[in-house]
DRENDO-1510 file (C-alpha; in Angstrom, 1 decimal, always signed):
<recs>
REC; n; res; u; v; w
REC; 1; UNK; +48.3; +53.6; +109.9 .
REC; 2; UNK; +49.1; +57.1; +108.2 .
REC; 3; UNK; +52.5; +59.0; +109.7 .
REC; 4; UNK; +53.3; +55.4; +111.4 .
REC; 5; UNK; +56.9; +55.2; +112.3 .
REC; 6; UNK; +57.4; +59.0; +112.3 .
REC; 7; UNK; +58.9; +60.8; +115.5 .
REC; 8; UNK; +57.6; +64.4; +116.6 .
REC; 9; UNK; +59.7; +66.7; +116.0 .
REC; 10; UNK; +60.2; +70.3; +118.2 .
REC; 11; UNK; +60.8; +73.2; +116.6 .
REC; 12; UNK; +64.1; +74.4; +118.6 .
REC; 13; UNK; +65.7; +77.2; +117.2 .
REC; 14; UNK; +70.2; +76.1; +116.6 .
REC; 15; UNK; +72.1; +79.3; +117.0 .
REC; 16; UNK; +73.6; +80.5; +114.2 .
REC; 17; UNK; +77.6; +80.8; +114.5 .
REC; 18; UNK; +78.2; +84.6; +113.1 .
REC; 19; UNK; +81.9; +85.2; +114.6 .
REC; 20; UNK; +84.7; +85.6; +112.3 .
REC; 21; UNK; +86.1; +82.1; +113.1 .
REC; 22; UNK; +83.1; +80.6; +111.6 .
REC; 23; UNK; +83.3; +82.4; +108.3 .
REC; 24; UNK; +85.0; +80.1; +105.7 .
REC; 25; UNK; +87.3; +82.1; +103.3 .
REC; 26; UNK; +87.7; +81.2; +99.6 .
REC; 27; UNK; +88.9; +82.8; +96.5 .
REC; 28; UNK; +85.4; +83.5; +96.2 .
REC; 29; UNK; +85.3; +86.2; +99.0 .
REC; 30; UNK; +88.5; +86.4; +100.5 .
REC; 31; UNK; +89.1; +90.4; +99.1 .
REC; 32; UNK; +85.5; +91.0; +101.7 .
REC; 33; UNK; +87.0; +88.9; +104.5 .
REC; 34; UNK; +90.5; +91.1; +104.5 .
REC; 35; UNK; +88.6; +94.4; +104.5 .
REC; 36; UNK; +87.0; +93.3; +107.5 .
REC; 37; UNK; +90.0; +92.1; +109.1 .
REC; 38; UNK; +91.8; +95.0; +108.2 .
REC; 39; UNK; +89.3; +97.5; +110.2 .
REC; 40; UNK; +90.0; +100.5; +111.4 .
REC; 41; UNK; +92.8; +100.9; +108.8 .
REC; 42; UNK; +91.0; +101.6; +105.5 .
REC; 43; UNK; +92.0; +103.3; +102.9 .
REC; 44; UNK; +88.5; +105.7; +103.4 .
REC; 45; UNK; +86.2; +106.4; +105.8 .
REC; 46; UNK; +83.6; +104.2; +104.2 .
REC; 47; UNK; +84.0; +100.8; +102.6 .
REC; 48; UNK; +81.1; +98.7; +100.3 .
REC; 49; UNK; +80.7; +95.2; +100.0 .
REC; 50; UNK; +78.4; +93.5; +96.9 .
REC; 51; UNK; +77.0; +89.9; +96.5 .
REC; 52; UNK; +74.4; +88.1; +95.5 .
REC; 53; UNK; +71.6; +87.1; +97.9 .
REC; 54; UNK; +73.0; +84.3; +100.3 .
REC; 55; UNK; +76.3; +85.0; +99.4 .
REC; 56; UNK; +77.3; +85.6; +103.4 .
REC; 57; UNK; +77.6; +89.6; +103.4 .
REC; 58; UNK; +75.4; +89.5; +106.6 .
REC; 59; UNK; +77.7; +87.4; +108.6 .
REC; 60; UNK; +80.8; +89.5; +107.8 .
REC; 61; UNK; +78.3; +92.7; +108.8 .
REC; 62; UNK; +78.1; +90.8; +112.0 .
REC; 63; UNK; +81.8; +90.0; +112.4 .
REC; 64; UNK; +82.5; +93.7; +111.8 .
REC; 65; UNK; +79.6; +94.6; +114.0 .
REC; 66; UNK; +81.0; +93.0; +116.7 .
REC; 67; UNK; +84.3; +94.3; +116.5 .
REC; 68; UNK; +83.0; +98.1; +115.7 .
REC; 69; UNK; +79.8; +98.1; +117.8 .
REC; 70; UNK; +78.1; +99.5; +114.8 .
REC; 71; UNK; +74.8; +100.2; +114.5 .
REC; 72; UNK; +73.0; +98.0; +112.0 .
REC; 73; UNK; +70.1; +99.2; +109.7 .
REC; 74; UNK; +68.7; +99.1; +106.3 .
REC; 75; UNK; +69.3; +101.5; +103.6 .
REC; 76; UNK; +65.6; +102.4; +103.5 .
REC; 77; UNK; +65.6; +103.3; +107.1 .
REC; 78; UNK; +68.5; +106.2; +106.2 .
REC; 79; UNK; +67.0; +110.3; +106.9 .
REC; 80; UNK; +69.2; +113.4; +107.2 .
REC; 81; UNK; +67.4; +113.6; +110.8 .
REC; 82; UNK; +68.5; +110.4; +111.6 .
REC; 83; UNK; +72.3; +110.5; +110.6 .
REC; 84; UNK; +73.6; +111.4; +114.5 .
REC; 85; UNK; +71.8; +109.0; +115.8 .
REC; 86; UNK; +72.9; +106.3; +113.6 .
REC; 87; UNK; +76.7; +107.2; +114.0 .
REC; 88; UNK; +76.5; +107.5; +117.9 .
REC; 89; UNK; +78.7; +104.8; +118.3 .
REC; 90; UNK; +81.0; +105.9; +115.6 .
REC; 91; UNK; +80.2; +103.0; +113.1 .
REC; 92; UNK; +77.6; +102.1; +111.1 .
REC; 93; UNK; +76.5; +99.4; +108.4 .
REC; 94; UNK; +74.3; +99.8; +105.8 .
REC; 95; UNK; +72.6; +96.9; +104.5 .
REC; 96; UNK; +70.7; +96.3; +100.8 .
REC; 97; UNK; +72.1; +99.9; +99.5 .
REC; 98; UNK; +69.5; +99.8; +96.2 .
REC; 99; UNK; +66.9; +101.9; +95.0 .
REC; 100; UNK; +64.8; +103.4; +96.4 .
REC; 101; UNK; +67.2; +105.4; +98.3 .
REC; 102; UNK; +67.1; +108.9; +100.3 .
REC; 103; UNK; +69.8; +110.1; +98.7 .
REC; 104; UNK; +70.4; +113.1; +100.8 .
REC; 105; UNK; +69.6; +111.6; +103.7 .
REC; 106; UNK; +72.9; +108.9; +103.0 .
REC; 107; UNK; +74.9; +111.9; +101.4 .
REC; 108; UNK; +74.2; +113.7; +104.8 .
REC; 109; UNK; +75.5; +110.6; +106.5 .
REC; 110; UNK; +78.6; +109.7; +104.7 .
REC; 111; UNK; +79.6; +113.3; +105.2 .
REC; 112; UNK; +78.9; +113.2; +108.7 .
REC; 113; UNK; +81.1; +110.4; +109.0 .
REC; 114; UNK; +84.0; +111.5; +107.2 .
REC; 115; UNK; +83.5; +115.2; +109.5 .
REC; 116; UNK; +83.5; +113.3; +112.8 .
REC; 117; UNK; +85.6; +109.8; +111.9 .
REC; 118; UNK; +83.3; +107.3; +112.0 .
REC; 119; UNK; +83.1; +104.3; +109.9 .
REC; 120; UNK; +80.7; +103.3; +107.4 .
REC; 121; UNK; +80.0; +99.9; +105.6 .
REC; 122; UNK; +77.7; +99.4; +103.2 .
REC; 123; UNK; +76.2; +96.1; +101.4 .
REC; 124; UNK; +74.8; +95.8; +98.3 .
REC; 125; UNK; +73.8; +93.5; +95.3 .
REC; 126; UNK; +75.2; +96.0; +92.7 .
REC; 127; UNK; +77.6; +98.3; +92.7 .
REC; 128; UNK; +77.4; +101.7; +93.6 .
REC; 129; UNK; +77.1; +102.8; +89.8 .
REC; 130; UNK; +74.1; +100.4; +89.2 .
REC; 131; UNK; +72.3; +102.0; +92.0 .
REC; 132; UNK; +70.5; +104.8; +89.6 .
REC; 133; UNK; +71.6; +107.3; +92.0 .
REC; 134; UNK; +70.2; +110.8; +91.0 .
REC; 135; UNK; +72.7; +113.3; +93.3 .
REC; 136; UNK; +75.8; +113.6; +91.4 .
REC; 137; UNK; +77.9; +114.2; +94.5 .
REC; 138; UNK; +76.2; +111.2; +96.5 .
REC; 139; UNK; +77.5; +108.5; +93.3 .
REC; 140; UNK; +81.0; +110.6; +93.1 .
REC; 141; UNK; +81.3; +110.2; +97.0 .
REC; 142; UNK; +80.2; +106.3; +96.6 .
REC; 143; UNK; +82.5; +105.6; +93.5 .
REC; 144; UNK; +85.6; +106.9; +95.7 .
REC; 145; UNK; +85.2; +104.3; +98.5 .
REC; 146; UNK; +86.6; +101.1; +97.8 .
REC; 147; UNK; +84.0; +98.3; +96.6 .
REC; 148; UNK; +85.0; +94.6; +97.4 .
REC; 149; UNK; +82.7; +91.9; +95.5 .
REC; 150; UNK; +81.9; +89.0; +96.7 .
REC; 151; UNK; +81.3; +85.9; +93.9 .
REC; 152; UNK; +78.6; +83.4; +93.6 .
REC; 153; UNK; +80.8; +80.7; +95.8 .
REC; 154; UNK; +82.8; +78.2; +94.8 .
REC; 155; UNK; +82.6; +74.0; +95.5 .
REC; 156; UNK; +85.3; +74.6; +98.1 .
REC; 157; UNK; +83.3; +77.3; +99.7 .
REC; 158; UNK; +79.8; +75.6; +99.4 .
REC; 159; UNK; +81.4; +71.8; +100.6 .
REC; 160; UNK; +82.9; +73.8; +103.8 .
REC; 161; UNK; +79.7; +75.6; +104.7 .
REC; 162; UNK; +77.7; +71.7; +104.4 .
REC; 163; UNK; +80.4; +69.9; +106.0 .
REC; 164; UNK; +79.8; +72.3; +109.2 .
REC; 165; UNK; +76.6; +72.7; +109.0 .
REC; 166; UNK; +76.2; +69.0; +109.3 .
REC; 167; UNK; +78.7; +69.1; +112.0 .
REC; 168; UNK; +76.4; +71.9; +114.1 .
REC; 169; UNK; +73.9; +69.9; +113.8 .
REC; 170; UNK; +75.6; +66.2; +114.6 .
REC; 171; UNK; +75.1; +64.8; +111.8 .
REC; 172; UNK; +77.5; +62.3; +109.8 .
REC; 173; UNK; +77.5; +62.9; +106.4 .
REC; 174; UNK; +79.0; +61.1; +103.7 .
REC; 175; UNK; +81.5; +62.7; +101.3 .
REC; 176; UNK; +80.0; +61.0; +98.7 .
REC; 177; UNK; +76.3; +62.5; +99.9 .
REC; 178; UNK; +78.0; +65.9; +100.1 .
REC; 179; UNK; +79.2; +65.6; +97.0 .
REC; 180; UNK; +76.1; +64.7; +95.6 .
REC; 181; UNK; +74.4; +67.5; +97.4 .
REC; 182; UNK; +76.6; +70.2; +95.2 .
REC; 183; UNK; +76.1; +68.7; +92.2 .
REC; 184; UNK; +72.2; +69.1; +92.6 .
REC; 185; UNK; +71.7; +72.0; +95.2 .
REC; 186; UNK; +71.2; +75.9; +94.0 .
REC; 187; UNK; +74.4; +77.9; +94.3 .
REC; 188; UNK; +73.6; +79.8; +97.4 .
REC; 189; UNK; +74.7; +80.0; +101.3 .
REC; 190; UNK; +71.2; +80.4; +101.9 .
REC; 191; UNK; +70.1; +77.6; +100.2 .
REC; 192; UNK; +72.9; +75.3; +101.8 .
REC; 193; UNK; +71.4; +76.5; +105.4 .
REC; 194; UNK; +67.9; +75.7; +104.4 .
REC; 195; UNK; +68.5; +72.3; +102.6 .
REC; 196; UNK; +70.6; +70.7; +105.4 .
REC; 197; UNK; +67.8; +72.4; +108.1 .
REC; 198; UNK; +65.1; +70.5; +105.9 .
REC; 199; UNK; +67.2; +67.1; +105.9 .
REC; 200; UNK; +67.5; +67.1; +109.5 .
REC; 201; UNK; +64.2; +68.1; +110.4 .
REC; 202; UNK; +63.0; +65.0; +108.2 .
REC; 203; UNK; +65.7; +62.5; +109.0 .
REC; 204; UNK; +64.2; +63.1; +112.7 .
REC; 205; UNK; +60.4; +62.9; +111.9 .
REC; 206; UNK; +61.2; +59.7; +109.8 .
REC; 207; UNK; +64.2; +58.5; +111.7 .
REC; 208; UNK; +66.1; +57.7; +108.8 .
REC; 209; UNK; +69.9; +57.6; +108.3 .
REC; 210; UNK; +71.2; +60.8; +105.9 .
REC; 211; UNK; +72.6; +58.6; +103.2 .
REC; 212; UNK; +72.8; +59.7; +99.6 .
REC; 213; UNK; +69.4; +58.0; +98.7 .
REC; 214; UNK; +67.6; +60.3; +101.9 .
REC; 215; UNK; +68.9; +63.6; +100.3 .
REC; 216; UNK; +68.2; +62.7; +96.8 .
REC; 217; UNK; +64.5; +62.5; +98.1 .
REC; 218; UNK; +64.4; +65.5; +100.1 .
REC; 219; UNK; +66.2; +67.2; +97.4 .
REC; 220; UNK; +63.3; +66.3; +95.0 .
REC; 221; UNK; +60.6; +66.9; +97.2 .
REC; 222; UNK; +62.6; +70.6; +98.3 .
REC; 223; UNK; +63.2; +72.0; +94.7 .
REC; 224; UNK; +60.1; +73.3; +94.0 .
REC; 225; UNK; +60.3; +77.0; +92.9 .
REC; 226; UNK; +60.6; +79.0; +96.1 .
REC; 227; UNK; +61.4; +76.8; +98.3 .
REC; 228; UNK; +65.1; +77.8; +98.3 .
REC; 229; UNK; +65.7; +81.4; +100.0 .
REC; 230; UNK; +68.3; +83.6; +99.3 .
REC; 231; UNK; +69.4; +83.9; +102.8 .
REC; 232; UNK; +72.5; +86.9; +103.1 .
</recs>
């Protein structure tokens, strides 16, 4: 009979770990990692941090949110009227800096910051210069803050972030099955998170083992265009 030997899954949501000790460091975004370690002593007022999508600048927003009590918002939701509000607690981030911007409403911001003390940190895919920014003294004030990049990440990074997210979830893995997994799977912290979510969620419904053959199916079955997000 159709779905025979399959097990009902629930949908339970797993916490996802954001605290600093759960933030692997490699080469690959270790220059981030010490600027948020380094907080309150920057060299300026406000710092930027660029990646590619799924490349983990949410989580370090989160570390440093935690430590700063920052407000968190988007760089959309940034207005001149808004600006003392957003640095009541003296700290804010501001996430996917890109166009379109209000430019005077984050010029207004940044110099409220630097006037009272507060801390800004922004996160972008591009640097400040590829943001098409119009004001002249918004991209001069943006090209003096210190920019840290964070690469596309590296095996060591990408095997550390599968080998606990397999722990989280219980699951043994295989080296071998790991390594397979990086040979295969897109290049992304998001994509890491979703693939090891979907191999759980299947191992359960079909109570299977994760063995190298499993993920090579789910794998082929989970590569269809779109299927991988670009979590941050």
């Amino acid at each position: 009979m159709k779905g025979q030997g399959r097990q009902l899954v629930l949908d339970l949501p797993l916490r996802q770990a954001l605290g600093r000790d759960d933030f692997l460091v490699t080469a690959s975004n270790s220059a981030a990692v010490a600027l948020i370690d380094h907080w309150p002593d920057w060299p300026a007022h406000a710092a930027v941090i660029v990646g590619p999508p799924g490349s983990g600048k949410s989580h370090l927003v989160e570390v440093w949110r935690q430590r700063s009590q920052a407000l968190r918002i988007q760089a959309v939701d940034v207005r001149v009227e808004a600006a003392p509000e957003i640095l009541r607690s003296g700290a804010a981030a501001i996430e996917d800096a890109a166009p379109p911007l209000d430019e005077r409403g984050l010029f207004h911001l940044l110099n409220l910051a630097r006037q009272q003390g507060s801390s800004i940190l922004l996160t972008a895919q591009m640097r400040p210069e590829h943001w098409k920014i119009a004001l002249p003294d918004l991209l001069s004030r943006l090209k003096a803050f210190p920019v840290l990049e964070i690469l596309p990440p590296d095996d060591a990074l990408l095997r550390g972030v599968l080998v606990k997210l397999f722990f989280d979830r219980q699951i043994a893995a295989a080296e071998s099955t790991i390594s397979f997994m990086l040979a295969r799977m897109p290049r992304s912290l998001g994509a890491a998170r979703l693939l090891v979510a979907e191999i759980d969620r299947r191992a359960l419904e079909e109570r299977a083992e994760v063995t190298r053959p499993f993920v090579a199916k789910v794998l082929a079955d989970f590569s269809a265009p779109g299927l991988f997000g670009a979590e941050d």
